[in-house]
C-alpha positions in Angstrom: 12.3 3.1 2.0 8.8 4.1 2.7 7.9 7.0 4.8 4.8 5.9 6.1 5.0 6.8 10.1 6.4 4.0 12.5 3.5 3.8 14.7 1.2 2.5 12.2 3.7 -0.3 10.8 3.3 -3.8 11.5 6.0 -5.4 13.5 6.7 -7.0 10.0 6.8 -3.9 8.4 8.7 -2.3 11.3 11.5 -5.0 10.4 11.4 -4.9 7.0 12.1 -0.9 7.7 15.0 -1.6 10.1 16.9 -3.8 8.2 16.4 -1.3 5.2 18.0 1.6 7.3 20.8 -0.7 9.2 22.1 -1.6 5.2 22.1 1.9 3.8 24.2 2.9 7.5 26.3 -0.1 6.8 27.0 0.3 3.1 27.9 4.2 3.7 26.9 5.5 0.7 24.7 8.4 2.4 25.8 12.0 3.3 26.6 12.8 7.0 22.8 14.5 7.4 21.0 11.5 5.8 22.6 9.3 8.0 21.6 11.0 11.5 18.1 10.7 9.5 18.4 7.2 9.1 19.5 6.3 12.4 17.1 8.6 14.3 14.2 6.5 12.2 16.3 3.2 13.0 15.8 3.9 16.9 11.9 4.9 16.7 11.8 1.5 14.7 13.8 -0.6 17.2 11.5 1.0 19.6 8.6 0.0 17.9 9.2 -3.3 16.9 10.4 -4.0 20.8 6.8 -2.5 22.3 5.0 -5.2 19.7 7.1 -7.9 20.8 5.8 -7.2 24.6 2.4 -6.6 23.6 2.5 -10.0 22.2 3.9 -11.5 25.4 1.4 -9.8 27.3 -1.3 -11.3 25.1 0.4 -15.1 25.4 0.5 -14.6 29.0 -2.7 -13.7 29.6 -3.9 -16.6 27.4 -1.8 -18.9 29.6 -3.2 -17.4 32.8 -6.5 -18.2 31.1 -6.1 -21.8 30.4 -4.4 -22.4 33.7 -0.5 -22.7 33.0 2.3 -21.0 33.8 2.8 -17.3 34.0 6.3 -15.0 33.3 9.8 -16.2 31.5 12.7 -16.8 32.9 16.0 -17.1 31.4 17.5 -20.5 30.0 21.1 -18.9 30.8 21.9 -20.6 34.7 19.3 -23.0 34.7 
């Protein structure tokens, strides 16, 4: 696991990170205090990669604005 600070990952390496943490939690080979660790850092980079994912939707929407087609998401559940 690297200890380089969420906010300057990637979203890949935010991912790469998370998926790290969620299979040390899941194996449970860590002590009690490592694993509040782990899952405190697991948040911050759920967190993370979730704000990059709407920045990125931001950006395609404003390129769709831009070119004239159409704005938001909806759903596909009810269409």
């Amino acid at each position: 696991m690297t200890d380089k600070p969420v906010a300057e990952m990637s979203f890949e390496e935010a991912m790469a990170a998370l998926e790290q943490v969620v299979g040390q939690l899941e194996r449970g080979d860590v002590a009690l205090e490592a694993s509040i660790a782990l899952y405190e850092r697991g948040a911050a980079l759920k967190a993370h990669c979730a704000d990059k994912l709407k920045a990125a939707e931001a950006k395609v929407e404003i390129i769709r604005a831009q070119e004239g087609r159409a704005v938001g998401t909806s759903p596909a559940e009810g269409m």
